[in-house]
MIDOSE-1310 file (N, C-alpha, C; in nm, 2 decimals, decimal comma, always signed):
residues 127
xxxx	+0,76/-5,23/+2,33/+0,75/-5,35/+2,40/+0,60/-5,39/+2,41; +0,58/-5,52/+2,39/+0,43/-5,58/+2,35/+0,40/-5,60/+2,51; +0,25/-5,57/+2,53/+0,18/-5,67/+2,65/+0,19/-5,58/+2,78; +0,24/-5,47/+2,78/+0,26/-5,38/+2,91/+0,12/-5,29/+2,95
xxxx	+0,00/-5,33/+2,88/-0,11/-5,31/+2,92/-0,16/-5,33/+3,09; -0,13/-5,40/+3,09/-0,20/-5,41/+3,26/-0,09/-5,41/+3,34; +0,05/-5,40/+3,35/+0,16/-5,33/+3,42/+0,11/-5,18/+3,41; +0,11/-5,08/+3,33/+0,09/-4,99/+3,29/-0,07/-4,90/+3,39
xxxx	-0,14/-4,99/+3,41/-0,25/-4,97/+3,48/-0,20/-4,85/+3,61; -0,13/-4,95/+3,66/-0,12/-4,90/+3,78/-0,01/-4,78/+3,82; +0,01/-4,74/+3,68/+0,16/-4,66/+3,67/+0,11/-4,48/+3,59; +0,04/-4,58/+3,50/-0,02/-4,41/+3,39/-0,04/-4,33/+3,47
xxxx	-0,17/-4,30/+3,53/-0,21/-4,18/+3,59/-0,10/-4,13/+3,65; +0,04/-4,17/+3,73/+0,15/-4,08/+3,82/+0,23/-4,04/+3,73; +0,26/-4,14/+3,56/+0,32/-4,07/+3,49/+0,25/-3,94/+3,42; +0,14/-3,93/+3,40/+0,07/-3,82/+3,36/+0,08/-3,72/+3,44
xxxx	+0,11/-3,74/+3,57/+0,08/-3,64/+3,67/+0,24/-3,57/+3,64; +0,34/-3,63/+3,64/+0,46/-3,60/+3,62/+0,45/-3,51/+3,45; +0,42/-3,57/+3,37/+0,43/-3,48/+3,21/+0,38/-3,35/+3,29; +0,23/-3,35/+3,34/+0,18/-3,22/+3,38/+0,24/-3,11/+3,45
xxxx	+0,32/-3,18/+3,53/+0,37/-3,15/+3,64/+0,53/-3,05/+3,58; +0,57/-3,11/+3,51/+0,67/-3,02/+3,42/+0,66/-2,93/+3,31; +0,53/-2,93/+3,27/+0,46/-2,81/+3,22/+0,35/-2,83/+3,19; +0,23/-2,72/+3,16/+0,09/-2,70/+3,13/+0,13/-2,76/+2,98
xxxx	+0,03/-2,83/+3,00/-0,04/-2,94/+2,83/-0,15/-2,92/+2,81; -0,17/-2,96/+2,70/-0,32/-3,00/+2,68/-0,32/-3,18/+2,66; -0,45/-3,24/+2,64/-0,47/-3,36/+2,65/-0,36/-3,41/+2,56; -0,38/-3,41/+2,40/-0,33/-3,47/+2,27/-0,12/-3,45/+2,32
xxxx	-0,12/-3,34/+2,36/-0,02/-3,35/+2,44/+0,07/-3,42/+2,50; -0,02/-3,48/+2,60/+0,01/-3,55/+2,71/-0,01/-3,72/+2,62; -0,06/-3,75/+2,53/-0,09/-3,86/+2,45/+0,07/-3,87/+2,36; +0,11/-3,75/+2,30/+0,19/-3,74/+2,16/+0,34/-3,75/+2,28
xxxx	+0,34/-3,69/+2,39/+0,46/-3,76/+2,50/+0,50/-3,87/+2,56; +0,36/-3,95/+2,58/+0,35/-4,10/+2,63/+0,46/-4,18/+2,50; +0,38/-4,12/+2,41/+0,42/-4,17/+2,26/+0,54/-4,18/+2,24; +0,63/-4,10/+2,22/+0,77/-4,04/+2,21/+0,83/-4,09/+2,33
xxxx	+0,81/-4,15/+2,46/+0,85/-4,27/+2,54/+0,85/-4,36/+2,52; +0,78/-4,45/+2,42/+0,78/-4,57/+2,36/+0,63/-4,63/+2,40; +0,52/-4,55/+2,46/+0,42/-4,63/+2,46/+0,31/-4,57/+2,36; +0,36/-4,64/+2,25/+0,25/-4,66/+2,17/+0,12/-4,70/+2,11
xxxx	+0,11/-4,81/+2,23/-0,01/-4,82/+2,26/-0,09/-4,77/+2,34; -0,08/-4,67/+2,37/-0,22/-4,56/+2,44/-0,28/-4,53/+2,37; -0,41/-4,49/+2,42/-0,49/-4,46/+2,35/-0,55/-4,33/+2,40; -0,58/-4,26/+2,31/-0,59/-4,12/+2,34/-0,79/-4,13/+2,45
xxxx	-0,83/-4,19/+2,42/-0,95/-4,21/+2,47/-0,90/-4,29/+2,67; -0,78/-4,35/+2,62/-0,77/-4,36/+2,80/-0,70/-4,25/+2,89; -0,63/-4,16/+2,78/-0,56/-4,05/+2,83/-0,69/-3,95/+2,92; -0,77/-3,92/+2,80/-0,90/-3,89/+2,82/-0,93/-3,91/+2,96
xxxx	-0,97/-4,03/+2,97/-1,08/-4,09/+3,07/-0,98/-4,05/+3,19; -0,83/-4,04/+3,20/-0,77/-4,06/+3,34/-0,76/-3,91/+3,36; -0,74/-3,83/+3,26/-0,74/-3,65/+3,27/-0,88/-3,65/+3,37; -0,98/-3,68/+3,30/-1,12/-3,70/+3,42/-1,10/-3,70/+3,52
xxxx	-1,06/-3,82/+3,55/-1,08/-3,83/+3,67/-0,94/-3,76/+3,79; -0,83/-3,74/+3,71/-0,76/-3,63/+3,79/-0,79/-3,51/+3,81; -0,91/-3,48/+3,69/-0,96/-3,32/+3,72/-1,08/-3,39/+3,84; -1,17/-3,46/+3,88/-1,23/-3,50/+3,96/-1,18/-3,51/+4,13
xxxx	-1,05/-3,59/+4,09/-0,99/-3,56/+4,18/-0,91/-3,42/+4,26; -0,94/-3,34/+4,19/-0,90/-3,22/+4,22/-0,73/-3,21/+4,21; -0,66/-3,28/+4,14/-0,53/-3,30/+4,12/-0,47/-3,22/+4,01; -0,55/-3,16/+3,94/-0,55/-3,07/+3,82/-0,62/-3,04/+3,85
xxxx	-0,60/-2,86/+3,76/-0,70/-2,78/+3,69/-0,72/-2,78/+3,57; -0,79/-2,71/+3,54/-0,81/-2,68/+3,37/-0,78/-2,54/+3,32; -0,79/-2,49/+3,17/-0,77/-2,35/+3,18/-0,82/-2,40/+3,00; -0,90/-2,31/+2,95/-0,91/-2,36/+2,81/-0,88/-2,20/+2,76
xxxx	-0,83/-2,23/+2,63/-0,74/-2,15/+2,56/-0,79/-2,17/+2,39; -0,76/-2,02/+2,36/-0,81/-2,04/+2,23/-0,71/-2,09/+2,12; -0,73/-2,22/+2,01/-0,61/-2,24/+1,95/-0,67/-2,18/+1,83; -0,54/-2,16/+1,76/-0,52/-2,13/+1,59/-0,60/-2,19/+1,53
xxxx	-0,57/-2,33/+1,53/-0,61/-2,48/+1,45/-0,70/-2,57/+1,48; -0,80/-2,50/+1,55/-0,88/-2,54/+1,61/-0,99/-2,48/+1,68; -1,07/-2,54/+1,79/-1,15/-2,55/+1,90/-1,04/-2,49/+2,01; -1,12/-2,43/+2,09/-0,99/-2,36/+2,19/-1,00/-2,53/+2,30
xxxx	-0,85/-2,53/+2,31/-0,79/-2,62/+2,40/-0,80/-2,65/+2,57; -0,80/-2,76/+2,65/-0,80/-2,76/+2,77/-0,67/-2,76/+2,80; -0,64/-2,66/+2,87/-0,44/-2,68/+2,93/-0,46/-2,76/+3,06; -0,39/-2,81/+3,13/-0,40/-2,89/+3,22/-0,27/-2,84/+3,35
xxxx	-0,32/-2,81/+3,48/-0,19/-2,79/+3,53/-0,23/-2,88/+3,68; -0,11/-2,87/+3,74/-0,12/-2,99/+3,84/-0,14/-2,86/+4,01; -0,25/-2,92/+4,07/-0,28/-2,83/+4,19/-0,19/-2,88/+4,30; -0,18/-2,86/+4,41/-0,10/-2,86/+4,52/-0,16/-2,96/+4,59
xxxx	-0,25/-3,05/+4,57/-0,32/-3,17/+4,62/-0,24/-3,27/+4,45; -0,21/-3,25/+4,39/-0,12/-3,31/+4,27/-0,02/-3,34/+4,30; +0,03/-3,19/+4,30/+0,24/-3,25/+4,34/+0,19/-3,35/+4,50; +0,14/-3,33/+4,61/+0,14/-3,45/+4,69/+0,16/-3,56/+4,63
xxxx	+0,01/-3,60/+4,55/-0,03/-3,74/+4,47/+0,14/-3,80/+4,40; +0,18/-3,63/+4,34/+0,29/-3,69/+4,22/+0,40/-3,73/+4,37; +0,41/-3,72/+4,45/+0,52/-3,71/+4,53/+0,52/-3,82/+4,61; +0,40/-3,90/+4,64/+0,37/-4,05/+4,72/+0,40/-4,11/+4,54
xxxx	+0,36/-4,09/+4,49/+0,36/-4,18/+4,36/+0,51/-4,23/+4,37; +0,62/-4,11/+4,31/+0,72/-4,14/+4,32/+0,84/-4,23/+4,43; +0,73/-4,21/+4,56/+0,80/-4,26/+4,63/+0,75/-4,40/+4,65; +0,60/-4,49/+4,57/+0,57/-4,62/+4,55/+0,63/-4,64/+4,48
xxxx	+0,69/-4,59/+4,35/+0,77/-4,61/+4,25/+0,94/-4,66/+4,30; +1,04/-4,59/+4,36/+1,14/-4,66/+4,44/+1,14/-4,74/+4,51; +1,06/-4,76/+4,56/+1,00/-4,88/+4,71/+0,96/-5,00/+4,63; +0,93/-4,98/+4,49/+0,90/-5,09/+4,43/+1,04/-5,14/+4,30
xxxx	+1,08/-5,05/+4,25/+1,17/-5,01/+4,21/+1,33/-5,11/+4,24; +1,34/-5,07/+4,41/+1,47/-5,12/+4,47/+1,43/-5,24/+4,50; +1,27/-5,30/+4,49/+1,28/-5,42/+4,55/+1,32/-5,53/+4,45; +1,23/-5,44/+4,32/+1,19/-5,57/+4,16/+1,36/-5,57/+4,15
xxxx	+1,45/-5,49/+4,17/+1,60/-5,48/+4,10/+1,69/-5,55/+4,19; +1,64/-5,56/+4,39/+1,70/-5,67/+4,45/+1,67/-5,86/+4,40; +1,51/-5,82/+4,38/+1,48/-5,94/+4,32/+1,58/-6,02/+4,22; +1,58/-5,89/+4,12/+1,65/-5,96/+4,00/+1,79/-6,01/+4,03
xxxx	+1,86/-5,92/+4,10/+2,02/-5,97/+4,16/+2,03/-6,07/+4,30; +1,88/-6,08/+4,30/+1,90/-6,22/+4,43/+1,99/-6,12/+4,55; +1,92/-5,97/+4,59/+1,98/-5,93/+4,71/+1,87/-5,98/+4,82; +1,93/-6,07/+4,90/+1,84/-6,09/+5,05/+1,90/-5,98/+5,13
xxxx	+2,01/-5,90/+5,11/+2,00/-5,82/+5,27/+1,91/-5,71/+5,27; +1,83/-5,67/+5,18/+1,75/-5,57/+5,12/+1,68/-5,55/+5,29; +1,63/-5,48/+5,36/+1,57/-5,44/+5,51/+1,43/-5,37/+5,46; +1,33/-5,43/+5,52/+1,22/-5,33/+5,51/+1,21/-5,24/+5,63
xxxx	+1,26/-5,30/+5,74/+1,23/-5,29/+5,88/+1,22/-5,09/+5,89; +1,15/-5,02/+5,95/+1,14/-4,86/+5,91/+1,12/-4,83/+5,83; +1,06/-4,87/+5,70/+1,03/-4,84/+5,60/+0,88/-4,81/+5,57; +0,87/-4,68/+5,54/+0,70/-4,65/+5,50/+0,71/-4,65/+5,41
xxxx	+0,56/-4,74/+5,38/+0,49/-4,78/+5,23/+0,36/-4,65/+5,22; +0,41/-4,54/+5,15/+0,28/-4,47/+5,12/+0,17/-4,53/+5,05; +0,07/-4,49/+5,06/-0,06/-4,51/+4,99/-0,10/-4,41/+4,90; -0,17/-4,40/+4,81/-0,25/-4,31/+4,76/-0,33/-4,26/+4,81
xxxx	-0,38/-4,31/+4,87/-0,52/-4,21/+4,92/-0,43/-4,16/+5,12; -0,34/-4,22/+5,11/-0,26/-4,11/+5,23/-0,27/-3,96/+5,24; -0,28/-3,88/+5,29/-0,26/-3,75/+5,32/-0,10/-3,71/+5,31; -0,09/-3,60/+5,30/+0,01/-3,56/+5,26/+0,02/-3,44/+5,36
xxx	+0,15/-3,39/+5,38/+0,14/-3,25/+5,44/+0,06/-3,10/+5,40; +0,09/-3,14/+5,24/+0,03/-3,01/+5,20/-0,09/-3,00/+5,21; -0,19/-3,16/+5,24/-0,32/-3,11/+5,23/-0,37/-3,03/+5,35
């Protein structure tokens, strides 16, 4: 699907956290998976840049490993300040999710009333 560039902004980094999150990868990895979901348009240099800044964020670790076929590799695993991140993520993802699909079916009884909108930068229990 053409044009899901800037939708996609706001979504990559939680889907990355999730690839990670179901097992240790390396970068090309986590690029050659995006892929095989149908986003073909990534680019391995934005994979890059958001791996950064999740290892900055302390949401990953690293672990570099020696490969066969190469330069030894960066594995990537997701730290306990991650699964939080991955776990508000998923839950802006439903909350947006049930609303775009009330939208589409024209539900008005949809209720926000008691409803928490996580943030990103919210705390979490485990921190």
């Amino acid at each position: 699907m053409q044009n899901l560039s800037e939708m996609l902004k706001g979504v990559l980094e939680g889907m990355m956290l999730e690839i990670i999150h179901q097992e240790e990868v390396y970068g090309y990895q986590i690029v050659r998976r995006l892929q095989d979901l149908g986003f073909s348009d990534i680019s391995e240099g934005t994979v890059y840049t958001i791996l950064t800044r999740l290892e900055r964020k302390r949401l990953v670790s690293t672990t570099r490993r020696v490969s066969e076929l190469g330069p030894p590799r960066k594995f990537y695993q997701l730290e306990q300040r991650g699964v939080g991140e991955l776990q508000s993520f998923w839950e802006r993802w439903h909350f947006l999710e049930t609303r775009i699909n009330a939208l589409q079916t024209r539900d008005t009884k949809l209720s926000t009333e008691g409803l928490h909108i996580p943030t990103s930068g919210e705390k979490t229990d485990e921190e």
